[in-house]
VOFI-166173 format. One record per residue (C-alpha): x negated, y negated, z negated; residue in three letters. Coordinates in pm, whole numbers, plus 50000, padded with zeros to 5 digits. Each point is the difference from the previous one (the first is absolute). Layout:
<nodes>
c1/c2/c3/res
X/Y/Z/ALA;
...
</nodes>
This chain:
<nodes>
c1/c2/c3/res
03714/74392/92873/UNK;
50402/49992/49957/UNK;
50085/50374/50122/UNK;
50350/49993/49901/UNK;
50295/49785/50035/UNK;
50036/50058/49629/UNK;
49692/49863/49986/UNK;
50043/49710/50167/UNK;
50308/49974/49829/UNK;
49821/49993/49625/UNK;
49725/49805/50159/UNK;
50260/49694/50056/UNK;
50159/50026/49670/UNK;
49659/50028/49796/UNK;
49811/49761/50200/UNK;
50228/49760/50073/UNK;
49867/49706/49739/UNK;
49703/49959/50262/UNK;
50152/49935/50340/UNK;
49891/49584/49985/UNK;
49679/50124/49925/UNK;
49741/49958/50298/UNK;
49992/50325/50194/UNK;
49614/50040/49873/UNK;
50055/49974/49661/UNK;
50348/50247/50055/UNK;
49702/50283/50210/UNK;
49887/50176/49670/UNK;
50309/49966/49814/UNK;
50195/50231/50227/UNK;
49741/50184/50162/UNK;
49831/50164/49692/UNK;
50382/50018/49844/UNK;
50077/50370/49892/UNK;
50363/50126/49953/UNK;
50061/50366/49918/UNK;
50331/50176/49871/UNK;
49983/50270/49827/UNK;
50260/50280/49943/UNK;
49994/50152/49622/UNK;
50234/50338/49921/UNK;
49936/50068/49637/UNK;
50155/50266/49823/UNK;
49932/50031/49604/UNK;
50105/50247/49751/UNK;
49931/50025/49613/UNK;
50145/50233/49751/UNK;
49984/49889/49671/UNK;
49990/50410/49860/UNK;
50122/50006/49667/UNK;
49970/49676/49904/UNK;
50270/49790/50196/UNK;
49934/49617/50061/UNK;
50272/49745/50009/UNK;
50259/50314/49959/UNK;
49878/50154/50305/UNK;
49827/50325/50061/UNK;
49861/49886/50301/UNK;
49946/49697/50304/UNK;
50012/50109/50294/UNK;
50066/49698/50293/UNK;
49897/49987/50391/UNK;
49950/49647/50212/UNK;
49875/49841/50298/UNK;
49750/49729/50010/UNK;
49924/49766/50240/UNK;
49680/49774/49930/UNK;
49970/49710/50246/UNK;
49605/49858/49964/UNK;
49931/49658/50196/UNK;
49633/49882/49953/UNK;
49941/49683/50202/UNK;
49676/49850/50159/UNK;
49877/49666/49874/UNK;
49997/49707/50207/UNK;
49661/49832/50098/UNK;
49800/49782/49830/UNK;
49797/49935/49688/UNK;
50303/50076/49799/UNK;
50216/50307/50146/UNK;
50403/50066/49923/UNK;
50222/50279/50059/UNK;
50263/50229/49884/UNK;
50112/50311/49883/UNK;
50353/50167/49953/UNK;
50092/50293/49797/UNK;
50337/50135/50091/UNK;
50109/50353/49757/UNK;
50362/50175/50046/UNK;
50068/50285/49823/UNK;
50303/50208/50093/UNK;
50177/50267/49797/UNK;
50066/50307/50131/UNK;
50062/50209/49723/UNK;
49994/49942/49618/UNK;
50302/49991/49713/UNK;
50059/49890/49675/UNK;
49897/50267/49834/UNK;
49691/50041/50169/UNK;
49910/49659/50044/UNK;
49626/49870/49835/UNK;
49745/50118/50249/UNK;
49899/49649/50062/UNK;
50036/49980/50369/UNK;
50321/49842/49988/UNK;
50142/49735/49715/UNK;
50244/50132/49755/UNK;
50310/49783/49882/UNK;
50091/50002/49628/UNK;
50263/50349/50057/UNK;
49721/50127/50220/UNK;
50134/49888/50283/UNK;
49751/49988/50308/UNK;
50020/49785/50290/UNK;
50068/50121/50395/UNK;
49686/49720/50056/UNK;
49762/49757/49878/UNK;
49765/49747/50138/UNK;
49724/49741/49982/UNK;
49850/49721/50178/UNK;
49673/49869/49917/UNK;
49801/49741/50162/UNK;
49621/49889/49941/UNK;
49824/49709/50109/UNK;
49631/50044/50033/UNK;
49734/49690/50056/UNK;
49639/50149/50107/UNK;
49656/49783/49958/UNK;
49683/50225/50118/UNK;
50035/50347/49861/UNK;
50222/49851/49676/UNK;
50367/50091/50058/UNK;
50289/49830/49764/UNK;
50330/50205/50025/UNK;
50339/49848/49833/UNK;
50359/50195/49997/UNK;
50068/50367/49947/UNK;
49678/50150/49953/UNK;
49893/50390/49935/UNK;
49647/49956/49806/UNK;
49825/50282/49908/UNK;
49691/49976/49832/UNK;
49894/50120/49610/UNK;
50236/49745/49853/UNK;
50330/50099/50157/UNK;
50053/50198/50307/UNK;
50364/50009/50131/UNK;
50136/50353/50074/UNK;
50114/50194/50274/UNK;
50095/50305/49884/UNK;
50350/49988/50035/UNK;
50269/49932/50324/UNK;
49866/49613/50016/UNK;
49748/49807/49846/UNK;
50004/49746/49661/UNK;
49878/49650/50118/UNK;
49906/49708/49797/UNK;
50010/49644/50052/UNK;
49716/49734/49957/UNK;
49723/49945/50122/UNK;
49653/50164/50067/UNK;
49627/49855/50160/UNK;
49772/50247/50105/UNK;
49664/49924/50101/UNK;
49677/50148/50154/UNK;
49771/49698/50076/UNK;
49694/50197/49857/UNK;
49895/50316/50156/UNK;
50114/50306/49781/UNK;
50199/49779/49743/UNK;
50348/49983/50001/UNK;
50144/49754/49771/UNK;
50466/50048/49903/UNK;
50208/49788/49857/UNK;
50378/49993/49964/UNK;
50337/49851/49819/UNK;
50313/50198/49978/UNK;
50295/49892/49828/UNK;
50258/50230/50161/UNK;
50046/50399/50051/UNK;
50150/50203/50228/UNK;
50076/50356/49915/UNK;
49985/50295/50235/UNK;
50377/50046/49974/UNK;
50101/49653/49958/UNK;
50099/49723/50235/UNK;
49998/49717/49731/UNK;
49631/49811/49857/UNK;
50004/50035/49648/UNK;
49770/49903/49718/UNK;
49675/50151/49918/UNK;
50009/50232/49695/UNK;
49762/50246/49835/UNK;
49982/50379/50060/UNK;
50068/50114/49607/UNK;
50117/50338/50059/UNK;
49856/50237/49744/UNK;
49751/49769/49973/UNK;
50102/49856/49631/UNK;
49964/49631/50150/UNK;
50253/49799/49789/UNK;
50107/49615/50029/UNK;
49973/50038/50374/UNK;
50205/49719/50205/UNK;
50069/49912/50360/UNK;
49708/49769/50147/UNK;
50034/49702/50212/UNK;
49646/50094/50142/UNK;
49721/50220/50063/UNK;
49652/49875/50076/UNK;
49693/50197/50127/UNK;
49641/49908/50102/UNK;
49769/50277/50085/UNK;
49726/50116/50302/UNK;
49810/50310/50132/UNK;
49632/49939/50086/UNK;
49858/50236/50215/UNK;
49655/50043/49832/UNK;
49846/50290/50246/UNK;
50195/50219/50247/UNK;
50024/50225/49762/UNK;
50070/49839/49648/UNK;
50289/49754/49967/UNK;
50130/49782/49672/UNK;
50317/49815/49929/UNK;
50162/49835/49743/UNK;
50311/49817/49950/UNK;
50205/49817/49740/UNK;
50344/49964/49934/UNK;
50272/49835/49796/UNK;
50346/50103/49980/UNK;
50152/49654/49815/UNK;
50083/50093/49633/UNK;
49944/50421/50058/UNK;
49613/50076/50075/UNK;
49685/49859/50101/UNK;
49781/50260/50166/UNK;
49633/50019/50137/UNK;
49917/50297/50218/UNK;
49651/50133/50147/UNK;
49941/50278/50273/UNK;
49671/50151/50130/UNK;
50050/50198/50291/UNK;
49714/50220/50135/UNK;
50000/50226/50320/UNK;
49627/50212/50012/UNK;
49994/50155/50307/UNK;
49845/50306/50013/UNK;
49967/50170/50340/UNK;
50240/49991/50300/UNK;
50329/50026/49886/UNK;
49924/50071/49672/UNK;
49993/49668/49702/UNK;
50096/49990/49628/UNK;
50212/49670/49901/UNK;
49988/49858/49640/UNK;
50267/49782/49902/UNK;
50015/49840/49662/UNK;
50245/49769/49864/UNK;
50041/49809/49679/UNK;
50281/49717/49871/UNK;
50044/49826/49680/UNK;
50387/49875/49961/UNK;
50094/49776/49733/UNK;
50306/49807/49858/UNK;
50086/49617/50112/UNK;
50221/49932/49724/UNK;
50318/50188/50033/UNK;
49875/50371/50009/UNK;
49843/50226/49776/UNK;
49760/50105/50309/UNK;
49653/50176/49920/UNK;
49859/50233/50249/UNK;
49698/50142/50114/UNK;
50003/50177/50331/UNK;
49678/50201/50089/UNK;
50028/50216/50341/UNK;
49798/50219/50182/UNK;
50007/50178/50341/UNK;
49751/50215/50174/UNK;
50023/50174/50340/UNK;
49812/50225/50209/UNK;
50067/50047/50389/UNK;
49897/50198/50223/UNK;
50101/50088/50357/UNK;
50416/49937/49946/UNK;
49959/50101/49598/UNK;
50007/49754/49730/UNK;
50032/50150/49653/UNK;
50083/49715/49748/UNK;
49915/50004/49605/UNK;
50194/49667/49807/UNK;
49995/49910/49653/UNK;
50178/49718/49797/UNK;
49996/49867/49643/UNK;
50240/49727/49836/UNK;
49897/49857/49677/UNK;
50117/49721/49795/UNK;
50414/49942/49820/UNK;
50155/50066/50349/UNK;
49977/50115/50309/UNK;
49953/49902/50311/UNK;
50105/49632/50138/UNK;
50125/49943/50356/UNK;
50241/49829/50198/UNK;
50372/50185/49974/UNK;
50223/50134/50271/UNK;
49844/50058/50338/UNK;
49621/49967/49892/UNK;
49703/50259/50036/UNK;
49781/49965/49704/UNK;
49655/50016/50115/UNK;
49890/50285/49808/UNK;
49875/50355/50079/UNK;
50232/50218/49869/UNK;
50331/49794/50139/UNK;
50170/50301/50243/UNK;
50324/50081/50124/UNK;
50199/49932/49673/UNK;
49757/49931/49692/UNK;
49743/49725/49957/UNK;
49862/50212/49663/UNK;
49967/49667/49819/UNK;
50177/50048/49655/UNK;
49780/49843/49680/UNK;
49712/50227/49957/UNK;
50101/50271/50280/UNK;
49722/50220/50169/UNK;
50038/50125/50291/UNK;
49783/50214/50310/UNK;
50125/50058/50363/UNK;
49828/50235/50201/UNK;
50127/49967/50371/UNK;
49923/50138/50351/UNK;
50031/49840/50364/UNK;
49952/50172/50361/UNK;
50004/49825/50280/UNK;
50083/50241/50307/UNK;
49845/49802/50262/UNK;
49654/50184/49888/UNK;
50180/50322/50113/UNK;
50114/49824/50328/UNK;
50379/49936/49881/UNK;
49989/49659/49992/UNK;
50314/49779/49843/UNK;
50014/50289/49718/UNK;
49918/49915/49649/UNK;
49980/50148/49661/UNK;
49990/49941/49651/UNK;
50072/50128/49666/UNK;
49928/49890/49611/UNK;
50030/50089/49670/UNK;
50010/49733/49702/UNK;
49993/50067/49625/UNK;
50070/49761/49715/UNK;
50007/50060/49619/UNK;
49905/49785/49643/UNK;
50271/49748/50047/UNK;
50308/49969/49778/UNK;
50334/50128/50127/UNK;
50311/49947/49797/UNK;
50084/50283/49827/UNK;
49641/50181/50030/UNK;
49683/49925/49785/UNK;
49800/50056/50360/UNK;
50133/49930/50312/UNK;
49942/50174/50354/UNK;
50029/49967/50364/UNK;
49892/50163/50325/UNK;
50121/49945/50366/UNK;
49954/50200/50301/UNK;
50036/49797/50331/UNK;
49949/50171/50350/UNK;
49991/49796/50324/UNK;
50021/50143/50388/UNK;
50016/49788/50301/UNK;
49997/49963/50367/UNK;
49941/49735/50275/UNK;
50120/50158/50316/UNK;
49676/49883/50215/UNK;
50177/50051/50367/UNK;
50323/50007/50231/UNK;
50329/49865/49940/UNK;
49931/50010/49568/UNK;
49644/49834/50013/UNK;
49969/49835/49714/UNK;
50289/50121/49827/UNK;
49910/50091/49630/UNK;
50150/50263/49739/UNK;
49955/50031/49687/UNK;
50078/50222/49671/UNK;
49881/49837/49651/UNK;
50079/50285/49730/UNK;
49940/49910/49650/UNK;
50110/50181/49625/UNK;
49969/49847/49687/UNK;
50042/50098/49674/UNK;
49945/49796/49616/UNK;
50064/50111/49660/UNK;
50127/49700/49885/UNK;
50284/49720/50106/UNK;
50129/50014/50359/UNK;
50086/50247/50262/UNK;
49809/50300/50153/UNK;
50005/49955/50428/UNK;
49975/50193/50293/UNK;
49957/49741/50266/UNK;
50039/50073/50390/UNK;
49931/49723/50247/UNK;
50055/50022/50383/UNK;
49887/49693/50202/UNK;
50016/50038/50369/UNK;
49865/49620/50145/UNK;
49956/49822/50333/UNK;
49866/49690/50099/UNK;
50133/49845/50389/UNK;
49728/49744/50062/UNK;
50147/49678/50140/UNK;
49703/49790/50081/UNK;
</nodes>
């Protein structure tokens, strides 16, 4: 149902292409279409300690977001089309050149930022039984590459990606990309490597990237996936997962998550890596106490996607991913969920990550540790229901190359649904 003249208003514009269609082929299309805008206030700052970046002692920028999410229906019929829309604005409201580089806004070449930015992407979707083809600006986010939202508006990438469930408890992905979107950036560019401390070398922009993977449900409890990728002339890259939740008693289980990928040149990179990862966690009654560890092994470290990308790996927080050639590294970490204590909408967490045996310029060992802290609220009722706040805290500190942080991050988000 259209609730809204705004609504009605998107509605037109979004759904427009189908008006000579027959009314009963039009019925799903609109009816199951879903529009929602959502309202993003992010506030980020990082001091760089003693160890300036870029010049600068510290970033420190605040911005509104506003996320427009259209997700058509699909018209009737063996074959079913629709349509989505992905609308992102990001407005300054405070930042300068010398404290420009949080990320939530684009930086010009004298650090210049922006009063605005924006996006507009479309995606065409065809639907055959429970097999689903999307084409246009696309967020996947799977073991391969996962687009991230961690900053004022998402990265996007564009291609193409089929996603199918015709068997019970198998899920079969697929996808193309030849474009990326950053988080802070209004332009698609080409696909490059993540090389950062990494010791990657001969890495070059790629005109794709390629994944085919799946998740078989093997019992309600036990799960297995494994996907490979192949980022043209940087890394090709098989990954496995086995994901186990033993429940215990009520409101008490103990899940085991274990993940393993082998990366490996194709042709322009020095890439060899061995990922192995590990995460265990115990809940009970609101608690979850969290034990993680991760090794890298072979002549560098870890290969992924660059810019806007979450690696799919354990100890990848707040502002490390841990994966330099040969790095250890544990996390212990902590969640409460206040719901058990009948404050719902209030959530907790906190972690601890340590890294060492990796080479830092300038040291014969290196080490790392970060401390990240996270506190947030849904209001659950009157005139702020389902208004959310939330503090992200993080400190980092290395030995080696690159800067020391204290990180703050204030997001305060609300979506208006329109249909």
């Amino acid at each position: 149902m259209l609730k809204t003249p705004i609504a009605r208003g998107v509605a037109l514009a979004t759904l427009g292409a189908t008006l000579a269609m027959p009314s009963m082929v039009q019925a799903a299309f609109i009816e199951d279409t879903k529009a929602g805008l959502e309202l993003r206030n992010f506030y980020m700052n990082r001091d760089f300690r003693h160890t300036p970046s870029g010049g600068k002692n510290k970033a420190d920028e605040w911005a509104q977001g506003f996320l427009l999410r259209i997700e058509s229906g699909y018209t009737e019929g063996t074959v079913g089309f629709g349509v989505d829309a992905l609308g992102l604005l990001g407005v300054k409201l405070d930042s300068s050149p010398d404290r420009s580089g949080t990320g939530i806004l684009p930086v010009g070449d004298s650090g210049e930022v922006p009063d605005d930015y924006s996006q507009l992407g479309l995606t065409a979707k065809a639907k055959i039984s429970k097999s689903i083809l999307k084409v246009g600006t696309l967020q996947p986010k799977n073991m391969a590459v996962a687009t991230s939202d961690s900053r004022l508006l998402p990265a996007t990438m564009r291609g193409a990606q089929l996603v199918s469930n015709e068997i019970d408890g198998l899920t079969l992905d697929a996808g193309y990309f030849d474009r990326f979107n950053d988080r802070n950036s209004t332009n698609d560019q080409d696909i490059t490597i993540n090389n950062a401390g990494k010791g990657i070398t001969g890495a070059r922009e790629a005109d794709e990237f390629i994944y085919l993977g799946g998740t078989y449900k093997i019992t309600n409890d036990l799960s297995a996936s494994y996907y490979y990728s192949n980022l043209e002339d940087n890394y090709k890259q098989h990954a496995v997962n086995l994901i186990h939740v033993l429940p215990i008693s009520e409101g008490q289980s103990l899940k085991t998550d274990l993940r393993y990928q082998r990366s490996t040149d194709d042709g322009n990179t020095n890439v060899d890596n061995k990922a192995l990862g590990a995460m265990v966690t115990y809940s009970l009654s609101g608690h979850s106490f969290g034990i993680g560890y991760q090794k890298m092994s072979g002549d560098t470290g870890f290969a992924y996607v660059g810019g806007g990308i979450d690696p799919y790996l354990v100890n990848y927080v707040q502002i490390g991913d841990f994966a330099n050639p040969d790095e250890k590294s544990w996390q212990a970490r902590y969640d409460f969920n206040f719901a058990s204590i009948g404050i719902p909408g209030l959530t907790f967490m906190t972690r601890y990550i340590t890294g060492d045996n990796f080479e830092r310029a300038g040291v014969s060992e290196g080490k790392e540790w970060e401390r990240d802290t996270d506190i947030g609220y849904t209001f659950q009722e009157g005139a702020l229901k389902n208004l959310n706040v939330k503090w992200r805290n993080a400190t980092f500190r290395s030995n080696g190359a690159g800067a020391d942080y204290n990180e703050n991050r204030l997001i305060v988000s609300y979506t208006i649904p329109l249909m």
